[in-house]
Backbone as CSV, one residue per row, in Angstrom:
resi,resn,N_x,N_y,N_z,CA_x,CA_y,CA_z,C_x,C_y,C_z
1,UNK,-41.604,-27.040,-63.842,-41.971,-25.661,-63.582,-42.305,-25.525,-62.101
2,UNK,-41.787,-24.480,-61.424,-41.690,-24.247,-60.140,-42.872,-23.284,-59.922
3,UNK,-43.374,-23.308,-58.801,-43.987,-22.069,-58.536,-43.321,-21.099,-57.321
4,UNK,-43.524,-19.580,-57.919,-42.393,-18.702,-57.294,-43.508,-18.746,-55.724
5,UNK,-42.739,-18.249,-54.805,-43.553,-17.890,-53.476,-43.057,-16.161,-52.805
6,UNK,-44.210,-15.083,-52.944,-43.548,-14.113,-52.366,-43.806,-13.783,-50.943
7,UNK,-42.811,-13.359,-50.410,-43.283,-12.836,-48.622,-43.190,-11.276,-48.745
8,UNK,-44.835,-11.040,-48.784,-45.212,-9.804,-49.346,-44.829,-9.181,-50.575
9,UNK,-44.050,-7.910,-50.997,-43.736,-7.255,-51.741,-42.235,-7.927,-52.231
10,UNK,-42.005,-8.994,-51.682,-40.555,-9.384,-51.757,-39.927,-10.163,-52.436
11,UNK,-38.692,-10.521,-52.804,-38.731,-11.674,-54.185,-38.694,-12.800,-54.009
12,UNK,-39.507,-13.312,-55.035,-39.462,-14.453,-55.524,-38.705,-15.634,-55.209
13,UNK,-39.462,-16.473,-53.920,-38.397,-17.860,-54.053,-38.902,-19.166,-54.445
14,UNK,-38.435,-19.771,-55.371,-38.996,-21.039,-55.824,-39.492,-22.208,-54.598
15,UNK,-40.520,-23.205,-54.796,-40.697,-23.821,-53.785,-40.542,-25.456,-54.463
16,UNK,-39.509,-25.599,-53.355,-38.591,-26.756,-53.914,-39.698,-28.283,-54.627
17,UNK,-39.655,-28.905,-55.703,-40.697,-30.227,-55.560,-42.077,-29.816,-56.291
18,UNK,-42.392,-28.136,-56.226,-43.990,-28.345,-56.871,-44.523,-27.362,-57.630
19,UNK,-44.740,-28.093,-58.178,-45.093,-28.114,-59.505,-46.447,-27.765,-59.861
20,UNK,-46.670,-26.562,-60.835,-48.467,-26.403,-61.268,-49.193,-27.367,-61.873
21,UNK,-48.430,-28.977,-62.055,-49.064,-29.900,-62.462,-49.075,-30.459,-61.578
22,UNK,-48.746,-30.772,-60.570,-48.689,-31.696,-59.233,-50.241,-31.226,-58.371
23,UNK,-51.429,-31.581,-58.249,-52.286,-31.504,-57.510,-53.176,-30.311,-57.959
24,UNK,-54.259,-29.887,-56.672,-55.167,-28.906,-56.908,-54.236,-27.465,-56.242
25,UNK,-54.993,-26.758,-56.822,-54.463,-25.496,-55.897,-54.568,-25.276,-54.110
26,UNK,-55.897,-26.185,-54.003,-56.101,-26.507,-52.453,-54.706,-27.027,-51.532
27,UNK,-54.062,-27.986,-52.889,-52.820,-28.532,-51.583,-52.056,-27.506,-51.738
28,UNK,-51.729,-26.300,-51.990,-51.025,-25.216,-52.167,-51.314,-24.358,-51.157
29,UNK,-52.695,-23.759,-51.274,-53.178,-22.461,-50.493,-53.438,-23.453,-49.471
30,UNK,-52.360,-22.691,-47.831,-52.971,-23.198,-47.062,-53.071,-22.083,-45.859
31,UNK,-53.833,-22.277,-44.510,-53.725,-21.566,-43.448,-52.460,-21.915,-42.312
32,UNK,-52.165,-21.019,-41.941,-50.801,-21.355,-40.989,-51.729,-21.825,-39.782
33,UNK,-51.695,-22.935,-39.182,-51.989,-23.514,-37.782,-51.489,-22.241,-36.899
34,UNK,-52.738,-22.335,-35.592,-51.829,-21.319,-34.689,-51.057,-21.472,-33.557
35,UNK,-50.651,-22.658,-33.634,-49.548,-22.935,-32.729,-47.805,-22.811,-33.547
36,UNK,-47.840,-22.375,-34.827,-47.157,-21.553,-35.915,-47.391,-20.825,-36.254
37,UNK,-47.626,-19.639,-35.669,-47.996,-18.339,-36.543,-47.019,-17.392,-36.811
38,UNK,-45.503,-17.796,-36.528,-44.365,-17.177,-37.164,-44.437,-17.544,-38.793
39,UNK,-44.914,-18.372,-39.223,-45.091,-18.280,-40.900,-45.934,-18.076,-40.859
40,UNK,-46.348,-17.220,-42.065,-47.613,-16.413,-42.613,-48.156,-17.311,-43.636
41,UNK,-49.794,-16.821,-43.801,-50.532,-17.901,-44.947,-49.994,-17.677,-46.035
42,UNK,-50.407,-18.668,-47.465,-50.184,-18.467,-48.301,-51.419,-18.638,-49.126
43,UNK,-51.331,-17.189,-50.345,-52.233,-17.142,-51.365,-52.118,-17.379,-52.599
44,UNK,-52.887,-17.789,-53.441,-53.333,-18.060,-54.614,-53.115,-16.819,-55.002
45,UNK,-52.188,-16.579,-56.182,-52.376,-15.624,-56.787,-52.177,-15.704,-58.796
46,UNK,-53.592,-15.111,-59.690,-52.722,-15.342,-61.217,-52.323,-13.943,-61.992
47,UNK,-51.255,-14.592,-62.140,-50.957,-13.065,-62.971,-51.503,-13.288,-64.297
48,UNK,-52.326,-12.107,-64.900,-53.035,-12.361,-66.119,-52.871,-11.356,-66.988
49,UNK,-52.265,-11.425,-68.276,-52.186,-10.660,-69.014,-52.671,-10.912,-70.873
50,UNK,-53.854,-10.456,-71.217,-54.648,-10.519,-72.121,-54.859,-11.834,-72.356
51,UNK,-54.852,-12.499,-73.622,-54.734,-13.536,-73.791,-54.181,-14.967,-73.396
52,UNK,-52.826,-14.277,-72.910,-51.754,-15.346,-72.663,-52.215,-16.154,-71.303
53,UNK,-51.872,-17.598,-71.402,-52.349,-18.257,-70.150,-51.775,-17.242,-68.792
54,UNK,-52.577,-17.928,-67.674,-52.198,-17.112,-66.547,-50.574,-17.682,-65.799
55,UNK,-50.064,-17.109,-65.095,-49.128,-17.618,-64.626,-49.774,-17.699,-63.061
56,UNK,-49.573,-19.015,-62.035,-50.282,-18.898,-60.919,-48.603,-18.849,-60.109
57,UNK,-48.664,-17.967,-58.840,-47.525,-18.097,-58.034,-48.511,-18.297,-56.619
58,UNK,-47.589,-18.125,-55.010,-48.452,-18.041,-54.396,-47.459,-16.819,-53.631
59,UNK,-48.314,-15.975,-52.594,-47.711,-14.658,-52.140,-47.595,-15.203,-50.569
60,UNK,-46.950,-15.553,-49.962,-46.958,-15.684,-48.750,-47.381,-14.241,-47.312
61,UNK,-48.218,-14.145,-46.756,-48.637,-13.066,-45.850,-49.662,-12.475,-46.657
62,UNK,-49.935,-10.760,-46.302,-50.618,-10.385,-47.055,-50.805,-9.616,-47.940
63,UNK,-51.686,-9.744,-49.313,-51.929,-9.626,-50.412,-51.080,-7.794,-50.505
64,UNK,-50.209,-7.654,-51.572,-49.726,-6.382,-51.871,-50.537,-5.666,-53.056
65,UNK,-50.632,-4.430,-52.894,-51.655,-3.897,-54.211,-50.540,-3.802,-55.187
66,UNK,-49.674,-4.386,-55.430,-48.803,-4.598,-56.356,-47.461,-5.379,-55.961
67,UNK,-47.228,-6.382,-57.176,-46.263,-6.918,-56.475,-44.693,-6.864,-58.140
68,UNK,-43.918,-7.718,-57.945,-43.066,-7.535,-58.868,-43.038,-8.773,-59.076
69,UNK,-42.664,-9.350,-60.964,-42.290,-11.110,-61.152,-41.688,-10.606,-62.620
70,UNK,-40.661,-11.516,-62.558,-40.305,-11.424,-64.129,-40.142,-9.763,-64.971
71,UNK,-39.578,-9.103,-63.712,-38.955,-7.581,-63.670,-40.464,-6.967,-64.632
72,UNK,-41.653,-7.218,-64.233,-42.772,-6.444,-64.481,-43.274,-6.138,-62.951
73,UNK,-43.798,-5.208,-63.564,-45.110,-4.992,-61.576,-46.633,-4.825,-62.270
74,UNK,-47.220,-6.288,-61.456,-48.643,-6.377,-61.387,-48.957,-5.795,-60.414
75,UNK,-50.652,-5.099,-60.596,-51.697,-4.687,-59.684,-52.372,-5.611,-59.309
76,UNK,-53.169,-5.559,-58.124,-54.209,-5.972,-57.923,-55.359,-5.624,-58.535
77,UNK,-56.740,-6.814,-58.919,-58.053,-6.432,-59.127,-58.686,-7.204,-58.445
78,UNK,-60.176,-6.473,-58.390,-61.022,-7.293,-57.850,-61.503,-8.724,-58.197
79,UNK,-61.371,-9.098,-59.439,-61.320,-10.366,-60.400,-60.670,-11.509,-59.321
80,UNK,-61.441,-12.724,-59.080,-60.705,-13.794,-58.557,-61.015,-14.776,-59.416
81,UNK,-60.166,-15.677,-59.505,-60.471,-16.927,-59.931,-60.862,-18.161,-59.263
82,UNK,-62.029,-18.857,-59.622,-62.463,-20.060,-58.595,-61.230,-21.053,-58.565
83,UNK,-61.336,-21.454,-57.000,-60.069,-22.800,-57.009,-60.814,-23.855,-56.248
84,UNK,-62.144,-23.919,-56.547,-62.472,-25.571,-56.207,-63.167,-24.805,-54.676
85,UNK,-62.200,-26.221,-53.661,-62.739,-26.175,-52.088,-61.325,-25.006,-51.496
86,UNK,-60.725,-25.174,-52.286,-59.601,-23.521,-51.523,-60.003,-22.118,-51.299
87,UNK,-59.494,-21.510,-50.887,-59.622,-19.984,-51.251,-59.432,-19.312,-52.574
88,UNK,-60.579,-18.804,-53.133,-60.300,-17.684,-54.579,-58.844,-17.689,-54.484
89,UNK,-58.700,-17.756,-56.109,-57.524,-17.383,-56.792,-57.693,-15.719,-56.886
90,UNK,-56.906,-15.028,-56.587,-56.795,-13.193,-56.243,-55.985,-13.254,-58.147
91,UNK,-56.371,-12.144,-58.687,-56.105,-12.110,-59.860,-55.499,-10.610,-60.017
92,UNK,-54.405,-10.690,-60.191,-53.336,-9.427,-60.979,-53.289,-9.019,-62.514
93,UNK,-53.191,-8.130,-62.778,-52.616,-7.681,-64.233,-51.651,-6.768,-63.976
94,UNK,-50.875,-6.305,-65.648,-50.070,-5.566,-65.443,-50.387,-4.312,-65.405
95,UNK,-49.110,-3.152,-64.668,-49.886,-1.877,-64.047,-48.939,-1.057,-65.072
């Protein structure tokens, strides 16, 4: 299982090698160094819908008050999820 990566509002590209079982979310969410700041950070994001486990992707740049996955469109909420020593997991549902 891949995790998708969006650059902003934009689609979905798989990131080659990793896996939501491979490590913490920390080796995921990271800050762009600024001697690279042509790539943008990347966030923790879960899409959550009632019951069903969350799906975690990460959004590359910054956070959209809605984004698109799996031809649904999630909102943003204020709801984060803890990720350890990383940055909050930002938590979506569907709109």
């Amino acid at each position: 299982m891949t995790i998708p990566v969006f650059s902003g509002a934009a689609v979905a590209r798989p990131v080659p090698g990793v896996s939501v079982l491979d490590g913490r979310m920390s080796d995921f969410v990271k800050e762009v160094p600024a001697q690279s700041p042509d790539e943008p950070d990347a966030h923790g994001v879960d899409l959550v819908d009632g019951d069903e486990p969350a799906v975690r992707i990460l959004v590359r740049g910054a956070l959209p008050a809605t984004l698109e996955h799996d031809g649904r469109t999630w909102a943003a909420t204020d709801e984060t999820h803890d990720a350890g020593d990383a940055p909050a997991i930002s938590v979506y549902r569907p709109a």
